[in-house]
RONU-409895 format. One line per field, with one value per residue: x, y, z of N, C-alpha, C in turn; residue in one letter. Coordinates in steps of 0.02 Angstrom, whole numbers, plus 50000, padded with zeros to 5 digits. Layout:
nx c(X,...)
ny c(Y,...)
nz c(Z,...)
cax c(X,...)
cay c(Y,...)
caz c(Z,...)
cx c(X,...)
cy c(Y,...)
cz c(Z,...)
res c(a,...)
This chain:
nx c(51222,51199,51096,51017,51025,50910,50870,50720,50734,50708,50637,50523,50377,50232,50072,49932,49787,49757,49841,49951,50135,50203,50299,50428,50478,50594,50647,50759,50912,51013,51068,51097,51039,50925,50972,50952,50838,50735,50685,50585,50395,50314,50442,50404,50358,50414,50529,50497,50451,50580,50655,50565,50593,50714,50723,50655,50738,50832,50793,50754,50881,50930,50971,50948,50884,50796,50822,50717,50742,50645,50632,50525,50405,50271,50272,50351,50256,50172,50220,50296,50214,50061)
ny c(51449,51346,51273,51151,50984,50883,50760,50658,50568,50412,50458,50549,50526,50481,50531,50455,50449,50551,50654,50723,50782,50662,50642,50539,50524,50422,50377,50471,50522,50598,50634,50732,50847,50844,50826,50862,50901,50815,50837,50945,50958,50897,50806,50740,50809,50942,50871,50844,50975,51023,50931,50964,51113,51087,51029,51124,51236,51184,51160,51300,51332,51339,51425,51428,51320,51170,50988,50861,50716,50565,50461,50364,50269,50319,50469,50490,50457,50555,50674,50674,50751,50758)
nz c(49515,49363,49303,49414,49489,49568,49680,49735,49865,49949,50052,50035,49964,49874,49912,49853,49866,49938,49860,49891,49941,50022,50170,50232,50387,50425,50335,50282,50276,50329,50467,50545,50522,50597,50769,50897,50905,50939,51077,51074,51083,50967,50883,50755,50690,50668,50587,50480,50428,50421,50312,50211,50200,50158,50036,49976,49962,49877,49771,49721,49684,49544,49409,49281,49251,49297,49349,49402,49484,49550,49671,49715,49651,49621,49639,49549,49440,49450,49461,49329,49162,49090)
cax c(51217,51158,51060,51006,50976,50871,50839,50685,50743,50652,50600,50494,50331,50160,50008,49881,49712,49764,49874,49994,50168,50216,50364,50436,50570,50616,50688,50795,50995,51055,51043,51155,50975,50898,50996,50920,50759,50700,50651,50512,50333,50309,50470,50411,50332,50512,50581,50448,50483,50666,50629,50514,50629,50787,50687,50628,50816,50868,50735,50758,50955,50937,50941,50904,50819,50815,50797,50694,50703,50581,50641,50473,50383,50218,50275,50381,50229,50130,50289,50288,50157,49995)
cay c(51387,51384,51213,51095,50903,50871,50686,50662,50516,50357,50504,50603,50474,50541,50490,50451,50464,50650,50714,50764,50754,50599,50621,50493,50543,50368,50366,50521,50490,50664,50623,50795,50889,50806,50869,50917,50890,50768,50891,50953,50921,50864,50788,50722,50887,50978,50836,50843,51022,51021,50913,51016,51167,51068,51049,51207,51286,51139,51181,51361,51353,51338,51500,51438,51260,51134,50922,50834,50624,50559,50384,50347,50283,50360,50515,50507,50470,50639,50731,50682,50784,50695)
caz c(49477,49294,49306,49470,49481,49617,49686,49787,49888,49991,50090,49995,49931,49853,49937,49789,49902,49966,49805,49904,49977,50089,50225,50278,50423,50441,50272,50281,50302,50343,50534,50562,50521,50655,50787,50964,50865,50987,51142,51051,51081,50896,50839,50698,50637,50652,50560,50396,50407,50401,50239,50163,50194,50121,49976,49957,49933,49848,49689,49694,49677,49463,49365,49198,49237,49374,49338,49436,49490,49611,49667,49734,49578,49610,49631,49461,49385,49470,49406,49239,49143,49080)
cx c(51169,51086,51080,50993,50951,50863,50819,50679,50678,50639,50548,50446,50269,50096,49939,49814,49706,49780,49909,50059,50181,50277,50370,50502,50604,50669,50751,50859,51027,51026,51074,51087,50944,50920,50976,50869,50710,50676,50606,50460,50301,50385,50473,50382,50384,50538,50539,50453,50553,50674,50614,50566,50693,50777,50667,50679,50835,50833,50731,50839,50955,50916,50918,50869,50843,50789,50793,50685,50673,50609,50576,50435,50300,50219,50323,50335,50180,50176,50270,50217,50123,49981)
cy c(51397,51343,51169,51026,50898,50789,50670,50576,50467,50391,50536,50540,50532,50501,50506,50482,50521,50686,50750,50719,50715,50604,50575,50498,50495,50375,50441,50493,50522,50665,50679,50868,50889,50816,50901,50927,50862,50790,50922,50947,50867,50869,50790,50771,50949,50955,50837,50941,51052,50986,50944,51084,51177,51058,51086,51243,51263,51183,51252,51382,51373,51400,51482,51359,51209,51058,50892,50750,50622,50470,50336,50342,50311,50426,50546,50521,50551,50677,50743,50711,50750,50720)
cz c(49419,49306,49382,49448,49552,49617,49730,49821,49923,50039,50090,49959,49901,49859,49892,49827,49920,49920,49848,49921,50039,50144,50275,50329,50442,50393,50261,50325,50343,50425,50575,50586,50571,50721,50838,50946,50918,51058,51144,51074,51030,50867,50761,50655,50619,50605,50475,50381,50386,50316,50197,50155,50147,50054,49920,49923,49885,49787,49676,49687,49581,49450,49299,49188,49301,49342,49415,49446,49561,49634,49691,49670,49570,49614,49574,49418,49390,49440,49352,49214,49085,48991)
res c(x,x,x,x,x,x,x,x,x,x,x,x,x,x,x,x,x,x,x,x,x,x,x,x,x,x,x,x,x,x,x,x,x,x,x,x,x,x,x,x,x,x,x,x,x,x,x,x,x,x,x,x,x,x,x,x,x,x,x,x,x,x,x,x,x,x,x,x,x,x,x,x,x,x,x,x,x,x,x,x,x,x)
């Protein structure tokens, strides 16, 4: 793929007080990921990694540029460059 769009859903927030990424596994649709997840010790630490991972591929698929939306509007504005 030449170019990606990426769209970091009501999943994906940006927690101002830390500067970092927020997961929220509530907000995640793809309930397919999830998946025998739940036998775990930490669920919900499988499930913010599965995120983070789907992420990860997603943004390195672009060979010559990748666009980024954030639907979370504080983490549009961390995006956008100052």
């Amino acid at each position: 793929m030449n170019y990606v769009g990426v769209i970091l859903g009501p999943s994906v927030s940006y927690d101002e007080d830390n500067n970092e990424l927020k997961i929220i596994t509530e907000n995640y649709k793809d309930t397919e990921a999830f998946r025998g997840k739940d036998e775990f010790k930490d669920p919900k630490y499988i499930k913010e990694k599965i995120i983070l991972n789907s992420i990860n591929v997603l943004l390195k698929r672009g060979i010559n540029g990748l666009y980024v939306f954030a639907s979370d509007p504080k983490l549009r504005a961390r995006l956008l460059p100052s």
